[in-house]
C-alpha positions as MATLAB code, in Angstrom:
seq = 'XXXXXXXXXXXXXXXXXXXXXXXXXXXXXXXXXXXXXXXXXXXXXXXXXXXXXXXXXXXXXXXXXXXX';
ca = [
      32.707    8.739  -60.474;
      29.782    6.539  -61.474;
      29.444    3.042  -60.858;
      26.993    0.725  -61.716;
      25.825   -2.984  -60.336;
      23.316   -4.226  -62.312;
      20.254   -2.102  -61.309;
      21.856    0.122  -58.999;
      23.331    3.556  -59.928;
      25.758    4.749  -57.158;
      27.318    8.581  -56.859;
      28.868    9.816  -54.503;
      26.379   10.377  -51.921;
      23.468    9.026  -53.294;
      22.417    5.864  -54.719;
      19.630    5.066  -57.090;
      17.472    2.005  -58.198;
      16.123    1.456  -61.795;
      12.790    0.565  -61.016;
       9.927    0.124  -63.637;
      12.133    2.007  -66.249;
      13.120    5.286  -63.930;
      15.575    5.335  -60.882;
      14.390    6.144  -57.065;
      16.795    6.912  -54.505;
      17.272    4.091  -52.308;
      18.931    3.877  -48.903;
      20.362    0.355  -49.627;
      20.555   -2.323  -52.017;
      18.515   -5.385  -53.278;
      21.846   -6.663  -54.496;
      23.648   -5.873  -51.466;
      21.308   -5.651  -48.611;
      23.870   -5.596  -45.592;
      26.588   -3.818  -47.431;
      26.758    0.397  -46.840;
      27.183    0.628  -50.324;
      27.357    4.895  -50.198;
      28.767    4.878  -47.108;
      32.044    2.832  -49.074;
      31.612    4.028  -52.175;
      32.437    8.185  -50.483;
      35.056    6.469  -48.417;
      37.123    5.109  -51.182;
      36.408    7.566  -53.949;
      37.730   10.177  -50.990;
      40.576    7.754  -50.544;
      41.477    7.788  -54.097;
      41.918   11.741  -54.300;
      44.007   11.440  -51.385;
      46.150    8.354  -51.124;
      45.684    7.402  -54.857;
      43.365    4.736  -56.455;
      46.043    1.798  -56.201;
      46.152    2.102  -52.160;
      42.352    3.216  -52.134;
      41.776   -0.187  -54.307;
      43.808   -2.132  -51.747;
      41.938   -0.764  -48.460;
      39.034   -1.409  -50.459;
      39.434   -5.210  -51.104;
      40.709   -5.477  -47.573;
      37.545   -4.559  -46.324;
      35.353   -7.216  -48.097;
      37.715  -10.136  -46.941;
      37.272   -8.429  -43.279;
      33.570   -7.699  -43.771;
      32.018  -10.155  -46.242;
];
């Protein structure tokens, strides 16, 4: 799964930055600074083999209106 937020490139496990044309790993985001973006993005791609991307999508957007 590959997901992408404007200049951010996030696998599983890893996320990356396009900076001056090439991407650098980052451990967190401009966009996001306070956010564990790989930390959620594992979580609910893990959650989606398990439980199913419907209930994984559901936990998901539970957590921002707890969190955000």
């Amino acid at each position: 799964m590959l997901l992408k937020l404007q200049q951010i490139v996030v696998k599983p496990g890893q996320q990356m930055l396009l900076k001056e044309g090439k991407y650098i790993k980052s451990e967190s985001s401009p966009n996001f600074p306070n956010i564990p973006i790989v930390e959620l993005v594992n979580k609910y791609v893990q959650q989606c083999l398990t439980i199913g991307r419907s209930q994984a999508m559901r936990n998901f957007r539970d957590w921002v209106k707890n969190n955000l």
